[in-house]
N, C-alpha and C positions, 0 to 999 in steps of 0.2 A: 504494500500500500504506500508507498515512495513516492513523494510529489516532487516534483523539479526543485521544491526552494527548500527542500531539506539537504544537509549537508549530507555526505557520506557516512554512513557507520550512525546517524543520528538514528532514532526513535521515534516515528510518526505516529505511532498510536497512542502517546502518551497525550491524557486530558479531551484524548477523540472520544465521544458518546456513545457510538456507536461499536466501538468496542464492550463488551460486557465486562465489566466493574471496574473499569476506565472513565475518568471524571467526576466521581462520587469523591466526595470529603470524607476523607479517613482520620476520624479521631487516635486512634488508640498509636501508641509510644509515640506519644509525640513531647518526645523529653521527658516522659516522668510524670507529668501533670496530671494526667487520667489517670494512672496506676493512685494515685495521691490522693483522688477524688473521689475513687472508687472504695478505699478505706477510710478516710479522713469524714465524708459525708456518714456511714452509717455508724460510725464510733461520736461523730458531735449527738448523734440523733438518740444514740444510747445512754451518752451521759447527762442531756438536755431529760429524758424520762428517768434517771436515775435521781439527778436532783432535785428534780418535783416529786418523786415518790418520798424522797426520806424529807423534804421541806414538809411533806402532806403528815408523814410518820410523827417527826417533831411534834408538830400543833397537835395532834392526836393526843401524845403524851404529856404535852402541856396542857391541852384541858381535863385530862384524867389525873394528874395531879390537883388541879384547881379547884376539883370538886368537893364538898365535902365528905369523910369518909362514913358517915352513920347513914349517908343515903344511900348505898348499898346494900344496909341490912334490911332496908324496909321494902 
């Protein structure tokens, strides 16, 4: 598939459409970033539910302290 204004020994299919999986934006190694993104985003997402569960836990144990204790017995 060689067109007159490519050089010798060049690569004409590169960014052609019409090749199959040729022109498509290829995320992945692209330096490291997505390797980064792929751990980095579900570890914020586990620590963001881990710190709201024990902020939730906390207040829990602060108003069961706060209660009186004889109102349990009844």
């Amino acid at each position: 598939m060689p067109s007159s204004s490519t050089r010798a020994g060049a690569r004409s299919d590169v960014g052609d459409t019409s090749v199959p999986g040729c022109g498509v934006t290829v995320l992945a190694h692209e330096g490291g970033w997505d390797e980064i993104l792929m751990v980095g985003g579900p570890l914020l997402v586990f620590a963001a539910v881990l710190f709201l569960a024990n902020r939730r836990a906390n207040s829990k144990l602060a108003e069961a302290a706060a209660e009186p204790e004889d109102s349990a017995t009844n």
